[in-house]
C-alpha positions as CSV (number, residue, x, y, z in Angstrom):
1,X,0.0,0.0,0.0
2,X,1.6,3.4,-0.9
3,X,1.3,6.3,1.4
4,X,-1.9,8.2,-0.4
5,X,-3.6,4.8,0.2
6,X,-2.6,4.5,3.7
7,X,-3.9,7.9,4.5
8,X,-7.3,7.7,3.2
9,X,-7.3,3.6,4.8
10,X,-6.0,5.4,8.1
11,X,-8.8,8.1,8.1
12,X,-11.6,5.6,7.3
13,X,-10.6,2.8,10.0
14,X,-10.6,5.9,12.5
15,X,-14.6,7.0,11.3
16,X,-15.7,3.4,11.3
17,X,-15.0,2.9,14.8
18,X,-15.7,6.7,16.2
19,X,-16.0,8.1,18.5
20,X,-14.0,4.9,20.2
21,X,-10.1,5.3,19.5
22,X,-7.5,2.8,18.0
23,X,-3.5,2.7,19.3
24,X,-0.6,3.9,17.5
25,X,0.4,0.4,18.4
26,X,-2.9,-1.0,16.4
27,X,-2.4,1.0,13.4
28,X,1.2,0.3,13.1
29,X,0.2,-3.6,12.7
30,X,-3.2,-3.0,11.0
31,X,-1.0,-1.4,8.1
32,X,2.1,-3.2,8.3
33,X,4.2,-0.3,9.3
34,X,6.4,1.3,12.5
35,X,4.7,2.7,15.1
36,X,7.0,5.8,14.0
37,X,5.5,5.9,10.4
38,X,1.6,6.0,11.9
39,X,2.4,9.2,14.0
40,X,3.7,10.8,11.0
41,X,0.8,9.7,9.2
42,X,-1.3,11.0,11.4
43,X,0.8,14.4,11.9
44,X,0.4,15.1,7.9
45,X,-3.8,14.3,8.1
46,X,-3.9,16.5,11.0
47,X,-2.0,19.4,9.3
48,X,-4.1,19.1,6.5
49,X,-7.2,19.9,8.5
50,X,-8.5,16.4,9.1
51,X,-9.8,16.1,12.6
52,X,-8.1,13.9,14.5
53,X,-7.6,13.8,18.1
54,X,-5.2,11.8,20.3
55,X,-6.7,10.4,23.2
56,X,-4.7,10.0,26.2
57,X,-4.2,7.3,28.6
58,X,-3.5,3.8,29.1
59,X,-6.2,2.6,26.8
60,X,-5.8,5.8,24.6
61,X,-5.0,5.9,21.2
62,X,-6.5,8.3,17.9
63,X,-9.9,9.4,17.3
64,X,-11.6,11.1,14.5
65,X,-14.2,13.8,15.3
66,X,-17.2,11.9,13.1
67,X,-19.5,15.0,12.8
68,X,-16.8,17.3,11.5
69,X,-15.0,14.7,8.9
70,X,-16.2,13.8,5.2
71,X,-17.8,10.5,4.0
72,X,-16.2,8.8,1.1
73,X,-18.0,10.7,-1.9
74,X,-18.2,12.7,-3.1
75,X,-16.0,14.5,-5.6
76,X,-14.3,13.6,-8.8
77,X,-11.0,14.7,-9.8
78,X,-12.1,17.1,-12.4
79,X,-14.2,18.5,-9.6
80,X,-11.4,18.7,-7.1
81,X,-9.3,20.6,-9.4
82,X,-12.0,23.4,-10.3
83,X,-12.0,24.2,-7.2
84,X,-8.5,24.6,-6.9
85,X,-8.7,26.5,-10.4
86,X,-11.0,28.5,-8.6
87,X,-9.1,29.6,-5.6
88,X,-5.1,30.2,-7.7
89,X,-7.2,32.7,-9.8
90,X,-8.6,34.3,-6.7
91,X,-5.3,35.5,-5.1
92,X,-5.7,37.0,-1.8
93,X,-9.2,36.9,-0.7
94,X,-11.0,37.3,2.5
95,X,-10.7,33.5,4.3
96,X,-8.3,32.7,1.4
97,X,-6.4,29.9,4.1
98,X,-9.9,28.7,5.2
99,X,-10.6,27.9,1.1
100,X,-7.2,26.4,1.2
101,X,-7.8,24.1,4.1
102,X,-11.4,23.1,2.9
103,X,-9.5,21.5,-0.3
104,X,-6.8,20.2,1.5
105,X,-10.1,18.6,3.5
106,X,-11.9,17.0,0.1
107,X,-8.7,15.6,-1.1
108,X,-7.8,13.8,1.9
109,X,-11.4,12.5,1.3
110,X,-11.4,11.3,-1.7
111,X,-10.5,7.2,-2.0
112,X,-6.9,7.1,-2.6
113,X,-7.0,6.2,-6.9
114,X,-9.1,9.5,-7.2
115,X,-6.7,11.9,-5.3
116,X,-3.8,10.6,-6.9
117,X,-5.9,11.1,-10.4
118,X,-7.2,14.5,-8.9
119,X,-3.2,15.4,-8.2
120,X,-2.2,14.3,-11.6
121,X,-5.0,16.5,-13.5
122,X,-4.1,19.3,-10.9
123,X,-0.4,18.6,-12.1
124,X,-1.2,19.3,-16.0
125,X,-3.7,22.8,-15.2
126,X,-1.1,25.8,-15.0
127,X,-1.6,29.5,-14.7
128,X,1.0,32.2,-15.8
129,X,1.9,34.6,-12.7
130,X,2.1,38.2,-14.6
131,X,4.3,40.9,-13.2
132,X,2.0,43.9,-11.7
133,X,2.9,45.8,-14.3
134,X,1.3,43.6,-17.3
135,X,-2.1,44.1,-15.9
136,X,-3.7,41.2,-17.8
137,X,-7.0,39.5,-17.1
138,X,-7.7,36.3,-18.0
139,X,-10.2,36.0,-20.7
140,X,-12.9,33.4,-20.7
141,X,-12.2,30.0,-21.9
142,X,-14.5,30.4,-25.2
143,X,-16.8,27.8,-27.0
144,X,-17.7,25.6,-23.8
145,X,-17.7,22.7,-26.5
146,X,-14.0,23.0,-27.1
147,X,-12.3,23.5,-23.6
148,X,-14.9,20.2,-22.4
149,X,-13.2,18.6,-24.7
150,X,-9.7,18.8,-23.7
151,X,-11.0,18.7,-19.9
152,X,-12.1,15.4,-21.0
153,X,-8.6,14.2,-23.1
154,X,-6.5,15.6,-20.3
155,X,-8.4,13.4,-17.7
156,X,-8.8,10.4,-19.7
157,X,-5.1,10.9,-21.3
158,X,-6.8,11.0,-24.8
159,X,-5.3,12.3,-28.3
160,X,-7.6,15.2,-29.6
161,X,-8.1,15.9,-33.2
162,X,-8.7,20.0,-33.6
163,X,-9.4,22.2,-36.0
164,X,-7.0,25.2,-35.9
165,X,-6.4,28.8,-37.2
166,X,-3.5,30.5,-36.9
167,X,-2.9,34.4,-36.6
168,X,-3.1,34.8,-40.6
169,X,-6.8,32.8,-40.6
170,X,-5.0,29.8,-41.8
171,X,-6.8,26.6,-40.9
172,X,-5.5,23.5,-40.3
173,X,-6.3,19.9,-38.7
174,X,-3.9,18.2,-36.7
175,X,-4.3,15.5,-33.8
176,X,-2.2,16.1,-30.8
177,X,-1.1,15.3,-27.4
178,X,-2.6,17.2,-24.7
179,X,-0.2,18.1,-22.3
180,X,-0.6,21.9,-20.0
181,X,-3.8,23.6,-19.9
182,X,-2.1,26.9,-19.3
183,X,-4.0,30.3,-18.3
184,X,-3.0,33.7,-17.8
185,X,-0.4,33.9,-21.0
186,X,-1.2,37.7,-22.6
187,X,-4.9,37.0,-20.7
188,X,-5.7,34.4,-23.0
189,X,-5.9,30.3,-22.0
190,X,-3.5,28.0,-24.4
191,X,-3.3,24.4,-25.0
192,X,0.3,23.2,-24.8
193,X,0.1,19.9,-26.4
194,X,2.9,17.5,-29.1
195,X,1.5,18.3,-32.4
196,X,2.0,15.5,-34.6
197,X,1.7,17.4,-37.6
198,X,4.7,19.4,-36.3
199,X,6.4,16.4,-34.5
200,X,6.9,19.2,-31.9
201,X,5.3,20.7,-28.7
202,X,3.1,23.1,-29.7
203,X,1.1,26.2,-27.9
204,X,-3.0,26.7,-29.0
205,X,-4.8,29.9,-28.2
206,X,-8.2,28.5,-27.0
207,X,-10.1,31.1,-29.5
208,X,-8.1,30.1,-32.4
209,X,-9.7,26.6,-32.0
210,X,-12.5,25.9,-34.3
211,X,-13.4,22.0,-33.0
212,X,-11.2,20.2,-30.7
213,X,-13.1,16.2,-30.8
214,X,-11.8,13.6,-28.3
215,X,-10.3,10.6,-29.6
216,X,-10.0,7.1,-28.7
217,X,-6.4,7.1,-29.1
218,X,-4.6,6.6,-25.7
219,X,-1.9,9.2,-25.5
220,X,1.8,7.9,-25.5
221,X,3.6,8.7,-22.1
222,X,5.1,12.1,-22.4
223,X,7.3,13.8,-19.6
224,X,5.5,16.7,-18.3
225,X,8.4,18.4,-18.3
226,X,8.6,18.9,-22.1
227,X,5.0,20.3,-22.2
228,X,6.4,23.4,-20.2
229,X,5.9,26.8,-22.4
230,X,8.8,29.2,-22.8
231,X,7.9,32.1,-20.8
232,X,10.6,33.7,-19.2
233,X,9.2,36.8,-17.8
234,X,6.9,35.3,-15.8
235,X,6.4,32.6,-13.4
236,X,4.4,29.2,-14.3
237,X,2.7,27.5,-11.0
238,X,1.0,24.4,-11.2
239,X,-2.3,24.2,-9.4
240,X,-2.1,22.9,-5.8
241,X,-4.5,20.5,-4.2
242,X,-2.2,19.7,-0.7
């Protein structure tokens, strides 16, 4: 079991037998782990906002505040990362940490195959920190048709097949490789996907596409790493769901 799994397994053994407690001791053999690795288990779901509680005593051991935790629903990955869309194009808001720690709440939710999917998807949704001085706003994604459809390659690692004009009008069709949704560029959202027309990575202004379709084609494994767009002058963050 990897450590994702263990955290969501830790939390759920902890709800199913609330408001009674389970050792350190317990846990450690339940999972097939140290005693040492449990605590710093439970450290990381407590710092994340999960509430658990260490009861002392003898016959103490953790607890998990039932009433204030999440069942195990409740949101997809595409979900999860809206939200934390949502709050890296909000800045500094009122109760901006509160946001925070509410995502940091529905990840550590979700069952572990979904929040590693959720982190992955998080991983490929960038937005373009601009200098104070550029003063850009980012413009709407465009036809809701077109950026569905690469919401939907990106999270089922699907090649797309788009129709595409560039700045002279010129239009061309070309499958690719979806790698960065990227926002904030000039105030505009991009693509950043390998063209195999171009053999290349390529950048796609979302309002230069005319159809984007979904394939059944699998996309090859890709590094992220080569997906990321040239932009010097400003600073690319990935959105963060922990």
């Amino acid at each position: 079991m990897n450590r994702t799994d263990r955290l969501y397994a830790l939390v759920e053994d902890l709800r199913a037998i609330a408001p009674r407690c389970r050792s350190a001791r317990d846990l450690a053999k339940r999972f097939e782990v140290s005693v040492r690795t449990i605590e710093r288990d439970i450290a990381a779901l407590q710092e994340s906002g999960v509430p658990i509680y260490a009861e002392p005593g003898r016959k103490g051991g953790y607890a998990i505040d039932r009433k204030m935790s999440l069942p195990p629903l409740n949101f997809s990955p595409a979900e999860a990362v809206a939200i934390a869309v949502a709050l890296s194009r909000a800045g500094d808001q009122p109760f901006g940490s509160q946001a925070r720690s509410a995502l940091r709440k529905v990840v550590a939710a979700m069952p572990g195959p979904e929040g590693e999917l959720a982190r992955e998807l998080a991983r490929r949704v960038q937005m373009v920190r601009l200098p104070p001085e550029a003063g850009a706003e980012i413009q709407p994604l465009g036809a809701e048709g077109i950026s569905r459809a690469i919401e939907e390659a990106l999270l089922r690692r699907r090649v797309l097949r788009l129709d595409y004009a560039d700045a002279k009008g010129a239009l061309t069709s070309r499958d690719v490789e979806p790698g960065v949704f990227l926002g904030g560029r000039g105030g505009f959202w991009y693509l950043v996907a390998w063209c195999r027309l171009r053999d290349d990575v390529r950048v796609f202004r979302l309002d230069r596409i005319a159809a984007a379709t979904v394939t059944p084609e699998r996309c090859p494994d890709r590094p992220l790493e080569g997906f990321a767009p040239d932009v010097p002058e400003m600073v690319v963050h990935g959105t963060l769901l922990d």
